[in-house]
N, C-alpha and C positions, 0 to 999 in steps of 0.2 A: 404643414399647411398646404399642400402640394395632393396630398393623397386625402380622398374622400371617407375612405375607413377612418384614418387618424383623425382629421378635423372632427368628426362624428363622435369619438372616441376621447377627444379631447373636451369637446362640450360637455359630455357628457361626468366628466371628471371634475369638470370647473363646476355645475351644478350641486353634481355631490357634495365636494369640500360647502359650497353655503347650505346647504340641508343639514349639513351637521353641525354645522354651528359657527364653521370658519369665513374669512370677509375676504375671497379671494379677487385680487385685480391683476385683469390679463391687460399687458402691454404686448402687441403684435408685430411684428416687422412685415415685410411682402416680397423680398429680394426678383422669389424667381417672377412673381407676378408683373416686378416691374422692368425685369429685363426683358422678359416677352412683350411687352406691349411698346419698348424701347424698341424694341427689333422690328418690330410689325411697322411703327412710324420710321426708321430707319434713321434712329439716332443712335450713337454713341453708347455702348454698353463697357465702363469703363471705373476697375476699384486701384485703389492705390491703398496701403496698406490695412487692407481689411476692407476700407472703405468705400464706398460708391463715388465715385467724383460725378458732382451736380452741379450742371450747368442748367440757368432759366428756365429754358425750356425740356431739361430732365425734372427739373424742379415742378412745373407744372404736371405731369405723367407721375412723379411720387403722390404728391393731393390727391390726384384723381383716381389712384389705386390704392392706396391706402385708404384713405377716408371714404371712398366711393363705392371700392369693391372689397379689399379682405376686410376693412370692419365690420359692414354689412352685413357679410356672409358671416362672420362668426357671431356677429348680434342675431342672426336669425337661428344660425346653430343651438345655440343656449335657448331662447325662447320658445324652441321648440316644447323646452320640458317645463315651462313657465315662464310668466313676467318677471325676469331676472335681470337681463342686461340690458344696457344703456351706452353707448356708443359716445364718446366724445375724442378731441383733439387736445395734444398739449396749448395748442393757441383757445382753447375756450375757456373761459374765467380766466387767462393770463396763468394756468397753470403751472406751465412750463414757461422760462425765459431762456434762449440762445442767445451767445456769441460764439461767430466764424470760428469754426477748427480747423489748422494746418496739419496734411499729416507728415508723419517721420520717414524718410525715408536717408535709409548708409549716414544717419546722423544729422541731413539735413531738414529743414520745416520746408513743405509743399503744401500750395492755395490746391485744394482741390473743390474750390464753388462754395455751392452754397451747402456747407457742410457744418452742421453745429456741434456745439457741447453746451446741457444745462449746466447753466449759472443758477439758477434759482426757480424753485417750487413752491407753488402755492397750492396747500394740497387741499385747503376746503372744498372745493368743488365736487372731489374724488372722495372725501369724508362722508357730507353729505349726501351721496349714492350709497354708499355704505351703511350709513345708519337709518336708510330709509331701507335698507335689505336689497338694495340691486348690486348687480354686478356691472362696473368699470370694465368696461373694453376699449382700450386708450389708445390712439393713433400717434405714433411719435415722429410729428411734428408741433416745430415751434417758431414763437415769434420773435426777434432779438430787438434792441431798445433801438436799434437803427431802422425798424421799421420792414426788415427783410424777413423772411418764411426761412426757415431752417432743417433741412433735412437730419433727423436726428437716427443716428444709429439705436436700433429697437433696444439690445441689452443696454447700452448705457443709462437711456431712457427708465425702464423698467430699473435698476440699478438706482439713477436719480431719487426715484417717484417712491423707491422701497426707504430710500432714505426718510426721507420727506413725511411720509406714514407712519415711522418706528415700526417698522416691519419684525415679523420673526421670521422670515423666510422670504429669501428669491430663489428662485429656481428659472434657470434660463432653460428650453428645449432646443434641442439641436438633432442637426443629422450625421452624429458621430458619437460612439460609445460615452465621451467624457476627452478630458485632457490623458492625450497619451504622453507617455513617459520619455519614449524613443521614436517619435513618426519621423522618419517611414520604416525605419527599420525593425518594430517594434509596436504591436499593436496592445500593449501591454497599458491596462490604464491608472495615473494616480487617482487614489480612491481620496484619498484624505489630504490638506493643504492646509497650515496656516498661514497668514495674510504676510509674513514675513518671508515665505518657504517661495511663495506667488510673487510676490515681488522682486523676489533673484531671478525667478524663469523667465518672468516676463518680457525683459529687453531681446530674449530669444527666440521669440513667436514670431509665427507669421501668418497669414490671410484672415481669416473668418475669425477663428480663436482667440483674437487678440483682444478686439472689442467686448468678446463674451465676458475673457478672464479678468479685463480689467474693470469690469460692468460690479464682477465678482468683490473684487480686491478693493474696489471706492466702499460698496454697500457693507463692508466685512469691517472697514477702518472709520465708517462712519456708525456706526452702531446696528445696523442689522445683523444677527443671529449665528445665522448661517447662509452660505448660499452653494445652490450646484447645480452642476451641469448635468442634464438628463439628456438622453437618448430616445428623442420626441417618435423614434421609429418604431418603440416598441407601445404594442395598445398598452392606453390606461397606467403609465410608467407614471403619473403625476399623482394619482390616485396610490397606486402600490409603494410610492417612495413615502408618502404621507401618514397612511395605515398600515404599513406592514415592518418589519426591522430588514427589510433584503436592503441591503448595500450598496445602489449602485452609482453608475455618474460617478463626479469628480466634485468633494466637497469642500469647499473654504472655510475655513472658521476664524475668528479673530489671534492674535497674537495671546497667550496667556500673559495675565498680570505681570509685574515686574515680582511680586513677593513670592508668587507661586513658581513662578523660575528659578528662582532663586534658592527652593526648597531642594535637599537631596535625598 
């Protein structure tokens, strides 16, 4: 979302998928967008396990880049090739609902602000865009029952929201091959996960990846399909993961049956 090829290129993918007949909804994050404008106001640019720590007034600088500039710019991306997308926040219709998330850190829970995790989705909103044939470009922020704005991490968000739809598919983009096997010693990537495989590695992550996989492993245990990690660096990787059989990214898939396991 950083490079002007790829945004382009990415529109252009999301269009597609609804020309053929698929109801695709992009949930967006804006990381670098908000630490630049962080830095420009000479605030605090600061993650703790994966996480952004958000404080009020980073709280206010997320709204105003998210909802103000990268939704924007991707709602104008896509409408380039037609009246497709539509622009909304998890706080419109009450879609999304937040409660404060502490993160983990060496075992302990850390307040890091105003930091959420969805409790609850109301996905009519998002429905009705869909059956009227647009495309959802969702801002992930939300409102929690205390009355506070909540900074929600974009794959959890998207994870949530896949729930929420009966999704057959999430696909997080990233700027990294997929989940590697051995980083850093090892550029080597798992291609394949089940939700059980995910759940062992997981206590052993760290920074960005954490959120992605665990965006992965909620959407995988609560009835979504599959989900994977793409390598948003390469063009048109959303389009080629969808219509073609290449391989790539780090895919999740649910635990198999208890009776199918069971088979030798």
């Amino acid at each position: 979302m950083v490079d002007e090829k790829l945004k382009e290129a990415f529109a252009q993918d999301v269009v597609a998928l609804r020309r053929a007949g698929l109801r695709p909804v992009v949930v967006h994050g804006g990381g670098p967008q908000i630490s630049a404008l962080l830095e420009r106001l000479e605030l605090e640019v600061r993650f703790t396990a994966g996480l952004r720590v958000t404080t009020p007034e980073t709280m206010d600088v997320v709204r105003m880049v998210l909802a103000g500039q990268v939704q924007r710019e991707l709602v104008g991306l896509i409408n380039a090739h037609g009246p497709y997308a539509v622009g909304m926040t998890g706080e419109d219709a009450h879609t999304m609902t937040a409660v404060r998330r502490l993160a983990r850190v060496d075992g302990e829970l850390v307040d890091i602000g105003l930091v959420g995790d969805v409790v609850r989705v109301d996905p009519d909103a998002v429905r009705a865009l869909l059956d009227d044939g647009r495309i959802p470009v969702v801002s992930p922020i939300a409102r929690g029952g205390d009355g506070e704005v909540y900074n929600i991490n974009a794959d959890l968000a998207a994870s949530a929201l896949a729930v929420a739809l009966d999704a057959e598919k999430l696909v997080v983009l990233t700027d990294v091959a997929g989940l590697y096997a051995d980083w850093p010693r090892s550029e080597e990537v798992v291609e394949r996960l089940t939700a059980s495989e995910l759940a062992e590695l997981l206590p052993g992550m760290a920074g960005g990846m954490v959120p992605k996989m665990e965006g992965c492993l909620r959407a995988v245990r609560e009835g979504v399909r599959t989900a994977q990690v793409l390598d948003g660096r390469v063009p048109h990787t959303l389009l080629l993961e969808v219509f073609t059989d290449g391989n790539t990214g780090t895919t999740v898939v649910p635990d198999a049956p208890a009776d199918e396991r069971n088979v030798s």
